[in-house]
N, C-alpha and C positions, 0 to 999 in steps of 0.2 A: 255657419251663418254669414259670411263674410264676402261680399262679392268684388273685393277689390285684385284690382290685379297681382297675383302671386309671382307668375313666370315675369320676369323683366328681364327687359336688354335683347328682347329674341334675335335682333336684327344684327347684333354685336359676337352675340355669341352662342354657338351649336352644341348642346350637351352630346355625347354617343348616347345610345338608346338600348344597346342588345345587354340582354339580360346578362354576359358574360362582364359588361362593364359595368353593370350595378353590382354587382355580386364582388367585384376587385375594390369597388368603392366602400364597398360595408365591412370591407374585414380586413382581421390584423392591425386594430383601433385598442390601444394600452386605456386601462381606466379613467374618467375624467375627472380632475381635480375636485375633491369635497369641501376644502373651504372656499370661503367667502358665500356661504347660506346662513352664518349663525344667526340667532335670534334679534331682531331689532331692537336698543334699546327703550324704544316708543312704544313697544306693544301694550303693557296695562295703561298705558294714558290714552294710546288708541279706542281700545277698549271701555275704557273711561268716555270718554267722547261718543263713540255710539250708541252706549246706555241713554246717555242724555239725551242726544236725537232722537233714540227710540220711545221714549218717554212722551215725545210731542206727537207721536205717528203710531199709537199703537192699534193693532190691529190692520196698518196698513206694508202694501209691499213697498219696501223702496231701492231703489234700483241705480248705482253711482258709478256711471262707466268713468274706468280711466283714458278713455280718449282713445282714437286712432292716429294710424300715421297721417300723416298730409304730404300730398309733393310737392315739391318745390319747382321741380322742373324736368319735365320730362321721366326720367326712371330716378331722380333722386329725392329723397324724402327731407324733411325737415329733421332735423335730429328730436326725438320723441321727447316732452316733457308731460308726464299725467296731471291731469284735472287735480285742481289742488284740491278740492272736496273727497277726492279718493286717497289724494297725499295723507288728509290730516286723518281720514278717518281708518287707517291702514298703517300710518306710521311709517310706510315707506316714500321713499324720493326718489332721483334721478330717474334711470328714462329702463327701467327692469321689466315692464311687460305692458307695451301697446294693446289696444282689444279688449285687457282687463277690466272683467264688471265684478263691483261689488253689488251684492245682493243683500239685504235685510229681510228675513222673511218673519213676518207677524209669528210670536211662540205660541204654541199649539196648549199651553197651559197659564192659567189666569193672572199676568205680572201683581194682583195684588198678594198673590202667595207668596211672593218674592222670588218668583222667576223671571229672566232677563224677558223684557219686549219682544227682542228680535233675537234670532240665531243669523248669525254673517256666513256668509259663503263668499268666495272670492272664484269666476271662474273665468282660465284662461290660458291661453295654448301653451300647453308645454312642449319642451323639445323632443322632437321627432327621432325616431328610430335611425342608427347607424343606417341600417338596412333600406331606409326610405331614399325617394329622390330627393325628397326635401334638404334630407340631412346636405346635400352638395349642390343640389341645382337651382333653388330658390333663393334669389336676393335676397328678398326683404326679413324673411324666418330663418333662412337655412342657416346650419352649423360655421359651417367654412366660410361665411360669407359674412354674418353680425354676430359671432362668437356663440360659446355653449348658455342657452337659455335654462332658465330652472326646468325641474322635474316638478310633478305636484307633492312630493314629498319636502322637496326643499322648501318652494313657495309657501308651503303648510309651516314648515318650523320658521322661518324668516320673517311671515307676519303675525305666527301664533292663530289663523284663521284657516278655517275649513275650507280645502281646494278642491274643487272639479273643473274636467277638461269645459276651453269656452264651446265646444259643437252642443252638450249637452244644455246651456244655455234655454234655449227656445222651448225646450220641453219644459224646466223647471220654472220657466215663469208664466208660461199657459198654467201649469197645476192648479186649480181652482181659482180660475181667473175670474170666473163668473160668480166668487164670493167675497173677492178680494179684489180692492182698489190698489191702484199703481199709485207711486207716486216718485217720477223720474228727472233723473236732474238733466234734462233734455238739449243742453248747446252743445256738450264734448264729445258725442260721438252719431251720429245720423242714422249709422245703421243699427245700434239700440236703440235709438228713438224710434227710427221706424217698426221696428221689433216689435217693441213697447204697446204703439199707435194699433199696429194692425192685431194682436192680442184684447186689446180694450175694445175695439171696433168688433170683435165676433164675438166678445163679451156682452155687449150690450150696453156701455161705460159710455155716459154721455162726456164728447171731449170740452163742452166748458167747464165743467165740474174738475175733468181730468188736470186742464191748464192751469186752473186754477190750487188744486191740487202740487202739481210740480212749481208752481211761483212760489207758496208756499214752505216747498221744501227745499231752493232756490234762499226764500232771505234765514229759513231755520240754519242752512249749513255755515253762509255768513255770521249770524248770530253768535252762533256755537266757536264762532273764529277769536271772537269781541275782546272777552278775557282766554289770556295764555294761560297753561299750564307749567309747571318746572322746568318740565324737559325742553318747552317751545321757547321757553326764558332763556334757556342753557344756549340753545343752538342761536338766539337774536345773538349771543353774547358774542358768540363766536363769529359770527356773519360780521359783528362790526370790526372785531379783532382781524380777518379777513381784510375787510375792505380797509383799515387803514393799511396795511405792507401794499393793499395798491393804487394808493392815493400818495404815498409814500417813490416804488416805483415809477409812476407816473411824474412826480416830481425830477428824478434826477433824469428823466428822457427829455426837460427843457430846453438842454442846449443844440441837443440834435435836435430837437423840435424847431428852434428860432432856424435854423440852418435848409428847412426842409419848403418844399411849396406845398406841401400838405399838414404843418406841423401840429394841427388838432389831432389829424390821423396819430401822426406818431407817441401822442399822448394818450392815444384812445386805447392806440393798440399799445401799449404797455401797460396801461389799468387790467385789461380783456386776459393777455397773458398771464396774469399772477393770479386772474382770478379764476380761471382755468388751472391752475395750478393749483390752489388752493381749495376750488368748490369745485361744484356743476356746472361752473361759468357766471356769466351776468346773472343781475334779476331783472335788470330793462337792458333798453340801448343807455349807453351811458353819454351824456353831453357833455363834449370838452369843447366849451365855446369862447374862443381869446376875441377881445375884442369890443366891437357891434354887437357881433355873432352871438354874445350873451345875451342881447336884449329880445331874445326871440326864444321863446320858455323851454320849447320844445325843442330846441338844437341839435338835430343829432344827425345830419351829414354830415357834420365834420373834417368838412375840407379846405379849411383857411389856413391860411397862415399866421405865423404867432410869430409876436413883434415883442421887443426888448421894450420893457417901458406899460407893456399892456397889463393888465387882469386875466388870468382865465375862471372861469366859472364852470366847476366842474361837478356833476350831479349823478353820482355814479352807487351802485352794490355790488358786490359780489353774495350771489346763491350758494349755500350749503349742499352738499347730495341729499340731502333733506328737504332740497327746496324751498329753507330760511332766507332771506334773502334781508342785509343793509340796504338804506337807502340815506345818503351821506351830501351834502353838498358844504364844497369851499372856496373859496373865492380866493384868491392869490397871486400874489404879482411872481410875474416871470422873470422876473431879475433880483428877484430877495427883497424887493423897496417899496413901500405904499408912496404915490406921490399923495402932496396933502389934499388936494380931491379927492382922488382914490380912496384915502382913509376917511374921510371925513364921510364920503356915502360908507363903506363900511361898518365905522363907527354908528351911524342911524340904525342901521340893519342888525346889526349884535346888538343892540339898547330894546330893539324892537322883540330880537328872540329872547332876551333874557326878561324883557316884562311877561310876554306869555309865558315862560314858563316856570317866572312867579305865579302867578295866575292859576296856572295848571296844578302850583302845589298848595291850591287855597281848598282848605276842606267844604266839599261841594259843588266843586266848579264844576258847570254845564262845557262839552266840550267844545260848542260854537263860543263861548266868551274868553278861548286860548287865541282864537283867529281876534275878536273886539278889542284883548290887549296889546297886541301887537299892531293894531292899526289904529291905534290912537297914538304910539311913538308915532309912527311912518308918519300921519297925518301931522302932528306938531312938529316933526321936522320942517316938513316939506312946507308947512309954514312959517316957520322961521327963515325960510330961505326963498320966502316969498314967490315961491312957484304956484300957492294956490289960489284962485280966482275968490274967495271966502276964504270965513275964519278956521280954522281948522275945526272947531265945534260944527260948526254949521255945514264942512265937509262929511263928520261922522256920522250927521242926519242922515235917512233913509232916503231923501231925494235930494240927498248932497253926492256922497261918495266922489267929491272931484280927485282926490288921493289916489284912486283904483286905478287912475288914468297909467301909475308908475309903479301898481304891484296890483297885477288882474286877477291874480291867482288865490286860493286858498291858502292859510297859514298851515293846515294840520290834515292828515289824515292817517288814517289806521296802519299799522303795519304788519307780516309776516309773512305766512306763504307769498300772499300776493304783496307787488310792490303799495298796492292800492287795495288793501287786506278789506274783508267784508264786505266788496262794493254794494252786495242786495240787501242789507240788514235795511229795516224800515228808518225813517227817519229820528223817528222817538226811541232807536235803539240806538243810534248814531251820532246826528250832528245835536239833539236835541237834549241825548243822556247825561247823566252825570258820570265823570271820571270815576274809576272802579279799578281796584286790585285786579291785575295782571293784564291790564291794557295796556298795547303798545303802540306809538302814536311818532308822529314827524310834528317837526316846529321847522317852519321855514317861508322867513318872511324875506322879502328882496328889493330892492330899488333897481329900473331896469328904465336908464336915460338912453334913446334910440340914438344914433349919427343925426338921423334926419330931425329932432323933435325940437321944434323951433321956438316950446313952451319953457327952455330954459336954458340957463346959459350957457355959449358953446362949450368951456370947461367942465361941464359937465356929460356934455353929449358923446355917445360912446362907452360908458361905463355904466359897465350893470354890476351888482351885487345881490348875493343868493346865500346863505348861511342855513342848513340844515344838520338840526339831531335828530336824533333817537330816542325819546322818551318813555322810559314805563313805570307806570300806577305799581307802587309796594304795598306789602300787605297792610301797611299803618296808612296805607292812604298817601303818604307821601313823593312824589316822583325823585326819579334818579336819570339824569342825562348821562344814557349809556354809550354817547358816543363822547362824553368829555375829554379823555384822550387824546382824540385827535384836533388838535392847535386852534385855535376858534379866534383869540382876543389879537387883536393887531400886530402887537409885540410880539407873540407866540409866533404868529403865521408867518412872520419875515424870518425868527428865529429858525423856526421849523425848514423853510424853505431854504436860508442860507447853509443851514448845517448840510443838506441833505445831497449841494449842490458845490459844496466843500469850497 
């Protein structure tokens, strides 16, 4: 099915072609390694999870590409990460098979009998014969080029799910297309979309019904993200246990950093390092902004320099092969010492996380009123310190918010596969729900005074602060800040910082 380019590089480099060289190419090849196929330990919670999907779609197909390659530039590719709706509902991570679609096919017997909704099929190329050209001369699939790919026998015991090759694709989801609605999660791959598109279209399938249809199954796969399960708990735990050795590492590259004309680079790429080391890599770009440079949310050139005396504001994860992923922010002086401004916005910004997330552990709290207790600290500071034009009440009015001016952003949002977990759940499942057992959540509220911001004193100008956890809903309803560990309170973070920096 695939019409993307397979042969690359033609202009670099000439395979031979006579049958005498394929035939020296395919033989006198010793066994290939058998492990590393064992079974996922995600497979019954995977499992677990598609039930449930299925339950909302029954009688419908549904069709969960893991993505294609993308290039990046000319014949190199992106390094492959799958659709997390394929991650979660497959159990597997890291970058194990581009192209891969998962299939849901409506069960052909009544689920009120108590047969499963759907039967899974997972279909998708497996490695090519010794004997093929592929096995040698193709970049992007072959052997010798991106290592030994599974067989479908392995693919089959590693997600516990029924494999067929992806050519065979196109035939099994024509099979009574014309009785059966699609319903496809349509941004991750273009050429099942289009697959998808031109099957419904000789079907008969009207596409607003269809779109509609796949938006649908679009906020269900978010939903189904909402609350974690054990094993998605287990792997958050780890992702943060991860991310602090690289917020940690990242710390003691400060003094090469002060020494460098890039010294954010040198603090970025030391986070980057350990957590390639540790995981699948990042879960975003990570911001290590010294400076100004913090007052700009999204920070992530990171090419300034970093000055003895400053803050860095650092807002970083490292990704699991699981594609769990921390998302952690600290704030921290780069010479072990809060000056008393420094601390004193600090101090607002930790008063302001720890009210939300009293807040968060009040039985029933809606999750938009985690973001309302944290900006009613922010907002009372900032009037106490006479920055705001009104009263600080008359700020938290709906056509006050003069506060927002120095923290724009959201206090909370979801987290796990995605750094920014469930973005399509509907409103009333999200900012409007109430907190619930195995939801995992960010608390991160910030004070961010620009160089240039002439609305408050130059003392202040230049310093931003950003303080981010980790929160998750327990089963008594109670939250646990699972990134408490890592130094948070003033005294900690200088401690932390001093030790680290010997």
């Amino acid at each position: 099915m695939s019409n993307q380019k397979e042969t690359r590089s033609k202009n670099r480099s000439r395979q031979p072609k006579s049958p005498e060289f394929k035939k020296f190419m395919g033989a006198n090849w010793g066994a290939r390694p058998t492990d590393g196929y064992e079974r996922s330990e995600a497979v019954p919670f995977a499992s677990a999870r598609r039930e449930k999907l299925g339950k909302q779609f029954a009688g419908i197909r549904l069709v969960i590409p893991a993505g294609a390659l993308v290039t990046r530039n000319n014949d190199c590719d992106y390094r492959f990460r799958p659709h997390s709706a394929f991650a979660h509902l497959t159990g597997l991570g890291t970058d194990r098979q581009p192209n891969a679609v998962l299939v849901l096919d409506p069960a052909t017997k009544d689920p009120a009998d108590g047969e499963t909704t759907h039967t899974a099929t997972i279909y998708f190329r497996p490695r090519a014969s010794r004997q093929s050209e592929e096995f040698y001369a193709n970049a992007r699939y072959g052997e010798l080029w991106v290592g030994v790919r599974p067989s479908l026998e392995e693919f089959e015991r590693m997600s516990g799910i029924h494999c067929e090759p992806l050519d065979t694709l196109p035939e099994a989801l024509a099979k009574n297309a014309g009785e059966v609605d699609f319903a496809l999660v349509a941004t991750s791959d273009t050429e099942t979309t289009d697959l998808v598109n031109q099957i419904r279209q000789k079907a008969g399938q009207d596409p607003e019904s269809a779109a509609k249809l796949d938006e649908k199954l679009e906020e269900a796969l978010s939903e189904l993200r909402l609350r974690k399960d054990s094993w998605e708990i287990d792997q958050m735990r780890r992702a943060i246990a991860a991310t602090k050795e690289g917020f940690e590492q990242a710390i003691r590259s400060f003094p090469r950093a002060c020494a460098h004309f890039r010294g954010e680079r040198v603090i970025e790429g030391a986070f980057g390092a350990r957590a390639r080391e540790l995981g699948n890599g990042l879960g975003y770009d990570t911001i290590a902004a010294s400076g100004e440079h913090a007052a700009t949310l999204h920070w992530i050139v990171n090419d300034g320099v970093v000055r003895d005396g400053d803050v860095i504001l650092m807002d970083a994860g490292v990704e699991l092969d699981s594609l769990y992923t921390a998302d952690i922010t600290r704030t921290m002086p780069i010479n072990g010492r809060f000056t008393p401004v420094q601390r004193r916005i600090y101090q607002a910004v930790l008063d302001a996380a720890d009210a939300a997330f009293e807040r968060a552990n009040q039985p029933g709290c809606i999750f938009a009123e985690v973001h309302e207790a944290a900006m009613e600290v922010i907002a009372k500071r900032l009037d106490e310190w006479g920055f705001l034009p009104v009263s600080w009440e008359e700020s938290l009015e709906s056509n006050g918010q003069y506060h927002r001016r120095w923290m724009v952003h959201g206090t909370s949002h979801h987290l796990g596969l995605d750094v920014h977990d469930c973005a399509q759940a509907r409103r009333e499942m999200y900012t409007e729900a109430k907190l619930e057992p195995g939801m995992i959540f960010t608390i991160e509220p910030g004070l961010y005074f620009r160089k240039d911001d002439l609305a408050v004193p130059e003392e202040y100008r230049g310093i931003s602060v950003r303080i981010e956890d980790d929160i998750l809903v327990r089963e008594d309803g109670s939250c646990e800040r699972l990134s408490e560990g890592i130094a948070r309170d003033t005294d900690a973070v200088e401690a932390w910082v001093q030790g680290l920096l010997g």
